[in-house]
C-alpha positions as CSV (number, residue, x, y, z in Angstrom):
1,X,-20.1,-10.3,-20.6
2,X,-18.2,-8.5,-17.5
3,X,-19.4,-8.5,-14.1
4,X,-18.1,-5.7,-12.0
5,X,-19.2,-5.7,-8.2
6,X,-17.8,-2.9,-6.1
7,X,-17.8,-3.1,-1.8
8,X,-18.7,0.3,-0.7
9,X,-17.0,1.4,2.5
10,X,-13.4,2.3,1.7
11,X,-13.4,1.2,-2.1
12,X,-15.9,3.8,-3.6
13,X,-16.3,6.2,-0.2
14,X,-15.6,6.5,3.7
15,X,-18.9,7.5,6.1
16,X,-16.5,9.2,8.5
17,X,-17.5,6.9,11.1
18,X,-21.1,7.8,11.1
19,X,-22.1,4.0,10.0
20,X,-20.5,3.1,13.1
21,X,-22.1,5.5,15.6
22,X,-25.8,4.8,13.4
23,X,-25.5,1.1,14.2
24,X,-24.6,1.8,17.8
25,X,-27.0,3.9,18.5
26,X,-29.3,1.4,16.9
27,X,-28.6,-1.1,18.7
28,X,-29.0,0.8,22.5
29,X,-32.5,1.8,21.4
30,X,-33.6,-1.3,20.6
31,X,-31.8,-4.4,22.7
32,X,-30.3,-1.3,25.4
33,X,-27.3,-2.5,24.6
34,X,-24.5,-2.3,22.0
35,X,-22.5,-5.0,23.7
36,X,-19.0,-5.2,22.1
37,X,-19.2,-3.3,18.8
38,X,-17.0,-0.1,20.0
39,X,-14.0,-2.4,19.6
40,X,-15.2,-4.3,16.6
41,X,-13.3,-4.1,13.6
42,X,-15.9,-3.8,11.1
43,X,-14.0,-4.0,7.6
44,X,-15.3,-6.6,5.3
45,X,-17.7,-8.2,7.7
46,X,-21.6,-8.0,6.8
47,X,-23.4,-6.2,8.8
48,X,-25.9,-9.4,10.1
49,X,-22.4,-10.9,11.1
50,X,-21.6,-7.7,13.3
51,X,-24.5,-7.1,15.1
52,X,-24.6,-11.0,16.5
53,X,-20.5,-10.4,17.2
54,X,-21.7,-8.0,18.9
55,X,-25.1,-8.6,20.9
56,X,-24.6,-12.5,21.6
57,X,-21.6,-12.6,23.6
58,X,-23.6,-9.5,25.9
59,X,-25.7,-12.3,26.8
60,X,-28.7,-11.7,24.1
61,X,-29.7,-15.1,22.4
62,X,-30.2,-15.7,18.9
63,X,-33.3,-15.4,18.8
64,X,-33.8,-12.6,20.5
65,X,-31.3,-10.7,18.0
66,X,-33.2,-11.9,15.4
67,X,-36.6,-11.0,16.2
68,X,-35.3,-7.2,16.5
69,X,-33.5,-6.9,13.1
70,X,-36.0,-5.2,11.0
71,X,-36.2,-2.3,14.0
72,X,-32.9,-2.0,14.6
73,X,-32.4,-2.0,10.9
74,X,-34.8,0.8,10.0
75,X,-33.7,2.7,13.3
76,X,-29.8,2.6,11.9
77,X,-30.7,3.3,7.8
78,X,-32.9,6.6,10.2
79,X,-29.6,7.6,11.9
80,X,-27.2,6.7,8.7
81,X,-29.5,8.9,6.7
82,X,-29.5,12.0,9.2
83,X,-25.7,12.2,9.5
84,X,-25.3,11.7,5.2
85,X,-27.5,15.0,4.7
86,X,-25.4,16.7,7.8
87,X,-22.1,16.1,5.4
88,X,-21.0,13.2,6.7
89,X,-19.0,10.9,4.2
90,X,-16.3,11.6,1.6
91,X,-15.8,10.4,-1.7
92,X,-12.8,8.8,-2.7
93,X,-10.2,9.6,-5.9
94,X,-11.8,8.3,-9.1
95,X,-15.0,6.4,-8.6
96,X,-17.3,8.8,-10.7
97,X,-15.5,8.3,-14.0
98,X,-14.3,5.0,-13.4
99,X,-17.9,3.9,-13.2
100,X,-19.0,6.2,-15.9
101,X,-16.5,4.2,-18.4
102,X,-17.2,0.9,-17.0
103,X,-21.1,1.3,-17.6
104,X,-20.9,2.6,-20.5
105,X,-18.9,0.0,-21.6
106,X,-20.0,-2.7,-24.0
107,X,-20.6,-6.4,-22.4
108,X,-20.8,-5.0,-18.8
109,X,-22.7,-5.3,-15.9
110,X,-22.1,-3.1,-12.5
111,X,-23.1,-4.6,-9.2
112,X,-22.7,-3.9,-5.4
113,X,-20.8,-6.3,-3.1
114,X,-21.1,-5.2,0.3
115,X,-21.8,-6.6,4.3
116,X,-23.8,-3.0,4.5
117,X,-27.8,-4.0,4.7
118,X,-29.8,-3.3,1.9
119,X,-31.0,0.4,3.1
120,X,-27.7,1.3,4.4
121,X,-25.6,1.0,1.2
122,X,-28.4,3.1,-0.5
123,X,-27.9,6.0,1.9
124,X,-24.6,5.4,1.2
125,X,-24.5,5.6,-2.6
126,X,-26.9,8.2,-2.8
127,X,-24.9,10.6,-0.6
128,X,-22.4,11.1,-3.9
129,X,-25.4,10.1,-6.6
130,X,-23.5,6.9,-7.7
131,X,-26.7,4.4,-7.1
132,X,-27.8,4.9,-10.7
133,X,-24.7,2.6,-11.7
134,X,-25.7,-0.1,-10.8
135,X,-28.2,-2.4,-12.1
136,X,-28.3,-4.9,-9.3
137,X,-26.1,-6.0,-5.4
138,X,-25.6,-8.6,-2.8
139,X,-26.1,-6.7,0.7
140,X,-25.8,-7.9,4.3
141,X,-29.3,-8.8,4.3
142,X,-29.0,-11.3,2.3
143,X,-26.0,-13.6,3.7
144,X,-24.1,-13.8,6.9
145,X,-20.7,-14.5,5.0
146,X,-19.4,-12.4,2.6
147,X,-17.5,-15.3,0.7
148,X,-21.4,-16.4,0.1
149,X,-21.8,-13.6,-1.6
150,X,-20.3,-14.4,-5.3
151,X,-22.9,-17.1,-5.6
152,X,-25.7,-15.4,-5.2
153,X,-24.4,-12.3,-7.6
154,X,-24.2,-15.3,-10.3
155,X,-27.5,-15.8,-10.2
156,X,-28.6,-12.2,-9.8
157,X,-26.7,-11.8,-13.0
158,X,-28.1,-14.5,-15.1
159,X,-31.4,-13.3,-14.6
160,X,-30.6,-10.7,-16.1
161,X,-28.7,-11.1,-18.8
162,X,-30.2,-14.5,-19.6
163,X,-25.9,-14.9,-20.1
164,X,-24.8,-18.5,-17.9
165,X,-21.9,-16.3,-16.5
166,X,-18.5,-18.1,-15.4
167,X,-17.0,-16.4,-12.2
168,X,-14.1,-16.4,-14.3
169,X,-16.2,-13.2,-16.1
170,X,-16.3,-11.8,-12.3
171,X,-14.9,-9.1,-11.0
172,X,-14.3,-8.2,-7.6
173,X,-13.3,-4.7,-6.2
174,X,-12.4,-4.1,-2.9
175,X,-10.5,-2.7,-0.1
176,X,-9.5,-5.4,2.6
177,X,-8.2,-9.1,3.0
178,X,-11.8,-10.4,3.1
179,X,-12.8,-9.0,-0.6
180,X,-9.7,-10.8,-1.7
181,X,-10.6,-14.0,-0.2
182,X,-14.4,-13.2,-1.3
183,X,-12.8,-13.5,-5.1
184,X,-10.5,-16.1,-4.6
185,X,-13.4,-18.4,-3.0
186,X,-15.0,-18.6,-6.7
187,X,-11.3,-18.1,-8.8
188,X,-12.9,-14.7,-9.6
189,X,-10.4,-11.8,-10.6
190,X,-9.8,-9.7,-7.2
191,X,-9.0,-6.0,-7.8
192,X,-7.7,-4.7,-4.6
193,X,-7.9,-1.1,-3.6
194,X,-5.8,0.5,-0.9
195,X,-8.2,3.1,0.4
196,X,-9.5,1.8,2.9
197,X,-8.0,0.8,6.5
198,X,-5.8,-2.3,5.5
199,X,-2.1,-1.8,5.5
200,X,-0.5,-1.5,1.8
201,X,2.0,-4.3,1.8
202,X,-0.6,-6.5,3.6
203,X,-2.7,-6.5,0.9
204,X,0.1,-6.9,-1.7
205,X,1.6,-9.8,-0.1
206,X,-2.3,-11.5,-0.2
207,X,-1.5,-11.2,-4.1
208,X,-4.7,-9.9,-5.6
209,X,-5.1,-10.2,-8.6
210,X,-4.9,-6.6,-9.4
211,X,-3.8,-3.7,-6.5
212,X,-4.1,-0.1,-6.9
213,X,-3.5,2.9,-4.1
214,X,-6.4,4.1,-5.3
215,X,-9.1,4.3,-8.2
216,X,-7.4,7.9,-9.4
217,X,-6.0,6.7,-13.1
218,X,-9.4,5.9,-14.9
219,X,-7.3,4.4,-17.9
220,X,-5.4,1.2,-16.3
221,X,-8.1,0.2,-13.8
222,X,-10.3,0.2,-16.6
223,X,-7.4,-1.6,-18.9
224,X,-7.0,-4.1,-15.3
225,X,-10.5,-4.6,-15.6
226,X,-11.3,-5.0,-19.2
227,X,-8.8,-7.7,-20.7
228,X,-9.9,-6.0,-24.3
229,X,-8.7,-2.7,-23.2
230,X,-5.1,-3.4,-23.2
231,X,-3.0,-5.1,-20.1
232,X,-2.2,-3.1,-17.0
233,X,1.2,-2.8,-16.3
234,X,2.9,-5.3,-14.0
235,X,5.4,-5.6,-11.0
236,X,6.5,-9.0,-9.5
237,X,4.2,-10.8,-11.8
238,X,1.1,-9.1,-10.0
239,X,-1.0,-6.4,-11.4
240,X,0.4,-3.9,-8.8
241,X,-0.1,-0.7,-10.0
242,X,0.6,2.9,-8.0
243,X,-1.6,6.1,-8.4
């Protein structure tokens, strides 16, 4: 058995800024404030982690953040929805066929891994029809950390399988330094992605296990991905592959 968990933003497609702008928004209508989160950085952060990055050091308290979440939450999935069926978004090289193979694949199971709450990332997916993939996810709802994250899959995973999965049997696909670090946390295999904002040769030098430009040549990230399939091709001892 295979575990495959994808992050969203940047790995399998970009919202154009419009996840940004929704939580924003969100945020003014329901604390009258977005405090700092113009000039957050929000790649590979959860989007619990955010918000109090952004509110608490505008003088809101905990508590006060907390008590709003489901509003603001509902407000933001509202706005994220809105500018997905206006034409925000775009999808990026691969993903469709790449998750065709991989689900259709014997032994595997195909999960989300992302900081995006629970409502958000299904706006998301179902902006390009790519929810029905997966059979289960980890979300920004649930944890504050995303190197929390891997545990919680685990056990998401068992209960369905019934299978006592190693995180050895994990795989994590992403775009930035924090997915790497998300799979290196559990010694789960990291395939790195560079469509998202992180600079190339940053990522390569963080050694993932795998790196790609992009998901574009369904044959060696599935090869990457499935041992059985064959070995990808290497440079520098690390599954660096361009496409």
């Amino acid at each position: 058995m295979k575990v495959i968990l994808f992050d969203i933003d940047g790995t399998l497609l970009r919202c154009d800024g419009a996840g940004k702008r929704s939580m924003m928004r969100a945020c003014i209508d329901v604390f009258g404030t977005a405090g700092g989160m113009e000039d957050i950085n929000f790649q590979g952060k959860t989007d619990l982690y955010l918000i109090r990055q952004s509110l608490i050091p505008a003088g809101l308290d905990e508590t006060e953040v907390m008590r709003g979440i489901g509003e603001l939450r509902s407000r933001y999935t509202s706005y994220l929805s809105e500018a997905m069926r206006n034409g925000a978004g775009t999808l990026l090289p691969g993903v469709p066929p790449l998750l065709e193979r991989l689900s259709a694949a014997p032994g595997t199971l195909l999960g989300v891994l992302t900081g995006n709450f629970r409502s958000g990332a299904a706006v998301k997916l179902e902006r390009f029809d790519l929810g029905g993939f997966f059979r289960f996810g980890v979300y920004g709802d649930d944890v504050t950390d995303r190197n929390e994250m891997p545990p919680v899959a685990r056990d998401l995973a068992r209960a369905i399988t019934g299978v006592d999965l190693s995180y050895g049997d994990m795989v994590i696909v992403g775009d930035t330094s924090h997915d790497i670090e998300c799979a290196r946390s559990v010694s789960a295999v990291s395939l790195c992605v560079g469509t998202g904002w992180d600079d190339r040769e940053n990522l390569i030098a963080l050694e993932p296990d795998f790196y790609f430009d992009d998901l574009g040549d369904t044959d060696a990230v599935v090869r990457a991905i499935l041992p059985r399939h064959g070995q990808a091709g290497t440079q520098n001892g690390t599954g660096v592959q361009s496409t």
